[in-house]
N, C-alpha and C positions, 0 to 999 in steps of 0.2 A: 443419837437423836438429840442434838443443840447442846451436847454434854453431857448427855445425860446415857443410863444404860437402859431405858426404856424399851420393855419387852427383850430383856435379855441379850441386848446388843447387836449386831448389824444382820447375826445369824443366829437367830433365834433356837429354841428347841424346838417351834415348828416348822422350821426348814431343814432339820436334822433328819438322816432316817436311823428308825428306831429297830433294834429288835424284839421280831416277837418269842416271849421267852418259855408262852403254852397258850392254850386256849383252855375253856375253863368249861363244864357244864354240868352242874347242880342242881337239884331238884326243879325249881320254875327259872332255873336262871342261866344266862350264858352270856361267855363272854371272853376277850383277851387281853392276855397280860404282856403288858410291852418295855422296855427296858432301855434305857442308854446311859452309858457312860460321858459324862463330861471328862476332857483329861485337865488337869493343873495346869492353868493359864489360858483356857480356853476362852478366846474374849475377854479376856484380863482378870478374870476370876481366879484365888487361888482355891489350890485343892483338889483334888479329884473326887468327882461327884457321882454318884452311882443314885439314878433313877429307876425308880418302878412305877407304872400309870394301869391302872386293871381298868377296864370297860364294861358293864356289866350290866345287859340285857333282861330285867324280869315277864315272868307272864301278863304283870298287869303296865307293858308300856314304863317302865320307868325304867331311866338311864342311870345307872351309879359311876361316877368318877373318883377314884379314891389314888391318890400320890402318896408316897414314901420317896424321900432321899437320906441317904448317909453321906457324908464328907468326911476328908482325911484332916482337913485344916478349916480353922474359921472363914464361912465365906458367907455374904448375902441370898438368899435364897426366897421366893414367895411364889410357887405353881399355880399356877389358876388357868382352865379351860377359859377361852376368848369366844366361844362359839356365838353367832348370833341366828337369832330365828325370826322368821316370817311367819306365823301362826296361817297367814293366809293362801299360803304356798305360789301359784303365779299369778293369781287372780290381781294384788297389788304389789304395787314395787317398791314400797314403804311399809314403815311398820305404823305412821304416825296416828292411826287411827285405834291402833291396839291399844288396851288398856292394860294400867302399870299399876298394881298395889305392893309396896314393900315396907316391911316392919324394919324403919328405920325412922328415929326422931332425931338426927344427925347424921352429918357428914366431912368432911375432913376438902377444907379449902385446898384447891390448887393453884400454883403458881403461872405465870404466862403460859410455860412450857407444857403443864396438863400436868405437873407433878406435885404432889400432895406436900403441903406445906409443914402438916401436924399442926394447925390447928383448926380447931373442931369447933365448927357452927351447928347449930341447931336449924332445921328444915324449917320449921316456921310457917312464916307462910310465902317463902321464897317458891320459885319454880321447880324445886329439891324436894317439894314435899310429895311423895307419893304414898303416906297413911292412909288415903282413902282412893280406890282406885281412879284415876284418871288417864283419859289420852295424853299420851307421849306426848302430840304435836301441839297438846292442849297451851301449853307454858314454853316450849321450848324457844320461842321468840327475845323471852326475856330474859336469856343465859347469854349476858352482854358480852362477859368476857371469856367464852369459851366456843367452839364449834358446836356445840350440843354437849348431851349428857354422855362425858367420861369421869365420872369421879366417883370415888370410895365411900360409901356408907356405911353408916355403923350401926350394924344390927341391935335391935332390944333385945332383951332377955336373952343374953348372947351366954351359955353355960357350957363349958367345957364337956366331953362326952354326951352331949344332948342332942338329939338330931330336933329341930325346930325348920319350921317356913318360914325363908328368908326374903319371898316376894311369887305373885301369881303374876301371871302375863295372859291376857284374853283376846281374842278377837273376835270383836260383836257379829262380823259378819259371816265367819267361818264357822264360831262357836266351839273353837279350839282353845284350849285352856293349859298354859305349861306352869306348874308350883317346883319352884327351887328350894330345896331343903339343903341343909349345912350342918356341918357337925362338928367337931373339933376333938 
């Protein structure tokens, strides 16, 4: 991608098939565990990488995504689900009306390319600030040098082992409500 390995190079691990390596079902919860190996040089990576991704279904609607990797040699690594969601299901074909709160009073600048520079701006009162909830479409005019919002925020009170909300997403008209929690 312009040079760059963004999204893990031309063949991502979403375009991989995965195995499934069990399915899982505990008291209120269910769910499966999927697995793949990367081999050593896989899209230029070294190492061979051994992936585990669990999915996991509770009674009260909530989705857990939890990754595990091991490698045999130093390599780059950063897993994150991409998913995106329309709170409104087909009623609209944007999200721009949905409302965005996330506990982040920073963000980490991108380059031309959408790739993070390392350095760290404070949200302010740029278009980046979503401390207090607002529509997406509300500010997105004024993201001059970007297509919209793809960039890295950096959560507050970010504590290791701590499961914390890391942003709510609403929609006034559906009255559908998704809270992203993180943990480390």
């Amino acid at each position: 991608d312009r040079g760059n390995h963004l999204h893990g190079g031309t063949s991502g691990f979403n375009k991989k098939v995965w195995k499934v390596k069990s399915l899982t079902r505990e008291n209120n919860e269910a769910g499966v565990i999927m697995e793949y190996l990367s081999a050593d040089g896989e899209e230029g990576y070294p190492g061979n990488l051994w992936i585990t991704v669990k999915y996991i279904l509770n009674a009260d609607n909530q989705l857990k995504i939890i990754y595990d990797a091991v490698t045999d040699k130093s390599t780059p690594i950063n897993l994150s689900n991409h998913s995106y969601f329309n709170l409104s299901g087909f009623k609209s074909p944007n999200i721009l009306n949905h409302t965005l709160q996330i506990n982040a009073q920073a963000y980490t600048e991108n380059n031309q390319y959408d790739i993070p520079t390392g350095n760290i701006l404070l949200v302010g009162s740029s278009p980046m600030n979503f401390l207090k909830a607002k529509a997406i479409g509300a500010d997105i005019s004024d993201l001059k040098d970007s297509d919209g919002y793809n960039h890295n925020f950096i959560l507050d009170d970010y504590f290791p082992g701590k499961v914390r909300l890391a942003a709510t997403l609403s929609d006034p008209v559906s009255g559908r409500v998704l809270n992203v929690y993180t943990y480390r």
